[in-house]
C-alpha positions in Angstrom: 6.2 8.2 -5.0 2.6 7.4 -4.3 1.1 6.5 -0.9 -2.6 5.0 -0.1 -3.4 6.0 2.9 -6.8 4.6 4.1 -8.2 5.4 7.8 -10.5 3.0 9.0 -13.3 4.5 11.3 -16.6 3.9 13.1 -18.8 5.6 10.2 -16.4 6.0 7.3 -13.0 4.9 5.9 -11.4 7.7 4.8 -9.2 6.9 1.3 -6.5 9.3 0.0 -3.7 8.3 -2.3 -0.3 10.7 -1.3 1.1 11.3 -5.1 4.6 13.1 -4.7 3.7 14.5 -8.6 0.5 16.2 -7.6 -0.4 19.4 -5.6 -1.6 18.3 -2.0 -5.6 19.7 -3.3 -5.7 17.7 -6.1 -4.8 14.1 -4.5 -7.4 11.6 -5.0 -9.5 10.8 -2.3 -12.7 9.0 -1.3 -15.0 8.8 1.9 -16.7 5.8 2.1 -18.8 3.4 4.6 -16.4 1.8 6.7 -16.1 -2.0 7.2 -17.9 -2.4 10.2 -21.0 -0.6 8.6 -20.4 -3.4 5.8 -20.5 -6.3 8.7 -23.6 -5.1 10.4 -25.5 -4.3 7.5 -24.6 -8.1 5.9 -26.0 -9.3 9.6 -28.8 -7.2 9.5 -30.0 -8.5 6.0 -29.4 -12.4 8.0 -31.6 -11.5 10.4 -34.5 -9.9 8.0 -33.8 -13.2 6.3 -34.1 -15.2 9.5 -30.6 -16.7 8.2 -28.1 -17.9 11.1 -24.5 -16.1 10.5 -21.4 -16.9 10.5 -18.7 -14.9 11.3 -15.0 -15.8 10.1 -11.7 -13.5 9.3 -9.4 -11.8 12.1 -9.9 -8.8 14.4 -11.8 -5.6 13.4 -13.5 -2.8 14.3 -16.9 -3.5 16.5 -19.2 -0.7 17.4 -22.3 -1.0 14.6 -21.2 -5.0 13.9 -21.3 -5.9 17.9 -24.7 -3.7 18.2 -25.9 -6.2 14.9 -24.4 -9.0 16.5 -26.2 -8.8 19.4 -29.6 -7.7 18.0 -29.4 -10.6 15.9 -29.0 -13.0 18.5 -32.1 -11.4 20.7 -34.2 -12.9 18.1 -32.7 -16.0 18.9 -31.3 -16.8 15.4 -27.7 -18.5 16.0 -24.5 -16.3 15.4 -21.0 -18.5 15.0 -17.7 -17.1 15.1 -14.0 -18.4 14.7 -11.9 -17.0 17.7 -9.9 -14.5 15.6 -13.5 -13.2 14.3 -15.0 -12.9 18.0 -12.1 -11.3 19.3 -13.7 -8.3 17.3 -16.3 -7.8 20.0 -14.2 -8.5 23.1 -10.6 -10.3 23.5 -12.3 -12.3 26.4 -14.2 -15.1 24.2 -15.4 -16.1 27.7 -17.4 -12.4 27.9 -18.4 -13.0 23.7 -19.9 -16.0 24.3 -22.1 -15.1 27.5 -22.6 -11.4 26.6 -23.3 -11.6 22.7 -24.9 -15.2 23.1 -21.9 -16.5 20.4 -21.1 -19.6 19.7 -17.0 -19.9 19.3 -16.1 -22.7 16.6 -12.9 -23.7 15.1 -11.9 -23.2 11.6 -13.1 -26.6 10.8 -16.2 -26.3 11.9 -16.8 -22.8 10.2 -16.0 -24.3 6.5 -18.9 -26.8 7.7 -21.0 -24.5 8.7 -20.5 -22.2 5.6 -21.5 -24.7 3.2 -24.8 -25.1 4.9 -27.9 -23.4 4.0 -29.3 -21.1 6.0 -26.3 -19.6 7.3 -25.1 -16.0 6.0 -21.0 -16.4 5.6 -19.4 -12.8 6.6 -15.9 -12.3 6.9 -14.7 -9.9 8.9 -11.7 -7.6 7.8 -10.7 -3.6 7.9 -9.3 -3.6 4.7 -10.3 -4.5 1.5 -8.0 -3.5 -0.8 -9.2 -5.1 -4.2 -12.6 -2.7 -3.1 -10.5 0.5 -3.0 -8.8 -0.7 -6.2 -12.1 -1.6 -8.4 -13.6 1.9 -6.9 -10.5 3.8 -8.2 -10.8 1.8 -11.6 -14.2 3.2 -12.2 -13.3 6.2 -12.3 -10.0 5.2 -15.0 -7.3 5.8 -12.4 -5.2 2.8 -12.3 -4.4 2.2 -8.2 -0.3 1.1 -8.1 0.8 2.7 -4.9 4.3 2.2 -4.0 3.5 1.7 0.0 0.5 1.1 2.0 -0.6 3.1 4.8 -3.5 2.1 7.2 -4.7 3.8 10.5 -6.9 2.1 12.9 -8.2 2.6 16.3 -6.8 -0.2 18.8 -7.2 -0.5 22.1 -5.1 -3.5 22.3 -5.3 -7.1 24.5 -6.2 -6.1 27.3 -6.4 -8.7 30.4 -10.1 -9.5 31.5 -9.4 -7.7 34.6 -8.2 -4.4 33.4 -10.9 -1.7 31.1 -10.0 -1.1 27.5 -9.8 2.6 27.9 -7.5 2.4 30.9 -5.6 -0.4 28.8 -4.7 1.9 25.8 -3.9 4.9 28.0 -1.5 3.0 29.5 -0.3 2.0 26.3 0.0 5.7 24.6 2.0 6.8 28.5 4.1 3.9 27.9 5.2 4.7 24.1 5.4 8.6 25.1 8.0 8.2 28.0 10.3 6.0 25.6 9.9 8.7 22.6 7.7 11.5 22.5 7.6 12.0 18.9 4.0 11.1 17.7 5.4 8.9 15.3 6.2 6.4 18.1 2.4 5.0 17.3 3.2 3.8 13.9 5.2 0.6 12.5 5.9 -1.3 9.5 3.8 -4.3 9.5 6.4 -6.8 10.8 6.9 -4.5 13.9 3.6 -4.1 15.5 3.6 -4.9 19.2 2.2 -8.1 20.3 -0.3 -6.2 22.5 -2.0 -4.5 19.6 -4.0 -6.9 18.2 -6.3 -5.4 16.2 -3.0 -3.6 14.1 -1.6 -6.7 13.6 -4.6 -7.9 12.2 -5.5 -5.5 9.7 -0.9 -5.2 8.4 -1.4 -8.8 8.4 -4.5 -8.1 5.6 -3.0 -5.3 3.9 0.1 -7.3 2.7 -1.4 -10.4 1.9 -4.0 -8.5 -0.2 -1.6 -6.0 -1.5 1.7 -7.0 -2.0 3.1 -3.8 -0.6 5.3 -2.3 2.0 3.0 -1.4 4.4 2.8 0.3 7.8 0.0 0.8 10.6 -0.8 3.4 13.0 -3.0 4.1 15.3 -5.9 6.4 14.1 -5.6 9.7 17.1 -2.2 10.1 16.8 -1.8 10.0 13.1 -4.5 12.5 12.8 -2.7 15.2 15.1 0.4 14.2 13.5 -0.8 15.1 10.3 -2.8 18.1 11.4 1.5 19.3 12.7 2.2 19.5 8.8 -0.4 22.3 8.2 2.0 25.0 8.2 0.1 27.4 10.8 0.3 24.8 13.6 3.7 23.3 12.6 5.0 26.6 13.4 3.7 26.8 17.1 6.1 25.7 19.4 3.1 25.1 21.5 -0.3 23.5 20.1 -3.0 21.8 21.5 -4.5 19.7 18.9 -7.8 17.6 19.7 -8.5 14.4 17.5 -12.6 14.3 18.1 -13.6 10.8 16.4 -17.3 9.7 16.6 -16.6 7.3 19.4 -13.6 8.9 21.1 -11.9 12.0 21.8 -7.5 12.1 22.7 -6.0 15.7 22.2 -2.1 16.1 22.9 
């Protein structure tokens, strides 16, 4: 049995690939930039160009894309982006477009708009799984995982009137009271909750680009849910294990 399991942060994607024939120190692993890095680094290069962008795909990661989003338009170059796309920034297009200075198109429009000069096409994804694949193939190692398994941070859809933060710890009281095992936070891609959008997205990208069984969790919980299999805290009937990310902290 072998298992990628990629964890998609703010600074890095973290890549190891679970093989049931190998000791745990000599699995295969890799740290690389993560996709938002990729995205604002692409809109950077736009901006030096004085290029407009435009920005297609589904819902990602923001942080370092948002901040070149936003730079980009204070030069007052034009930045498009196709709802799914925006929602990367904020679920309230309303907010993108007046905050961020975006201009929302359709999907029509965007295949338009790529095929005009001047405008840098960057599609926005948290997987790319023929990337992790061509990376493990230069080193000889053929990637054919039997499963998929991708961890991202999602705060979910939350209404315009109600803050992110507050949103998802509502969300993570909600799962806990029904089950408190930590493995409440994770799903087979067909099973993600409406709610968490940004999950849905990226099991929607893993299986179309992979073919495989695949299942999502969210990033804090699978990291103290993997830190319980180290045998000196598994033991402990009581732990307190802190998950300290570069943009969040949750500890259970």
């Amino acid at each position: 049995m072998k298992i990628l399991a990629v964890d998609v942060g703010t600074g890095t994607q973290d890549i190891l690939l679970f093989d049931a024939g190998r000791d745990p120190e000599n699995y295969l692993k890799m740290v690389m930039p993560s996709p938002t890095l990729r995205v604002a680094r692409l809109i950077r290069e736009a901006t030096a160009r004085r290029d407009g962008v435009l920005l297609t795909g589904v819902i990602m990661g923001g942080g370092p894309s948002a901040w070149a989003a936003k730079d980009h338009r204070q030069t007052g170059l034009p930045l498009f982006a196709t709802p799914d796309a925006a929602r990367s920034f904020n679920d309230d297009l309303e907010a993108v477009q007046r905050d961020l200075g975006v201009q929302i198109v359709s999907e029509d429009e965007a295949a338009a708009l790529a095929r005009r000069e001047g405008v840098a096409h960057v599609e926005m994804r948290d997987l790319d799984y023929g990337a992790i694949r061509a990376a493990f193939a230069a080193f000889g190692a053929d990637l054919r995982p039997d499963a998929l398994a991708v961890a991202v941070f999602d705060h979910g859809d939350a209404p315009p009137d109600v803050s992110d933060r507050q949103f998802r710890l509502d969300y993570l009281a909600e799962r806990l009271r029904a089950d408190r095992r930590l493995s409440t936070f994770a799903f087979p891609a067909d099973a993600v909750p409406a709610i968490m959008t940004r999950l849905r997205a990226v099991a929607r990208t893993a299986v179309e680009q992979s073919g495989l069984p695949v299942y999502v969790m969210d990033t804090a919980p699978a990291a103290v849910l993997g830190a319980r299999e180290d045998p000196a805290v598994g033991s402990r009937s009581d732990a307190q294990i802190v998950n300290v990310g570069n943009f969040h902290c949750l500890a259970f």
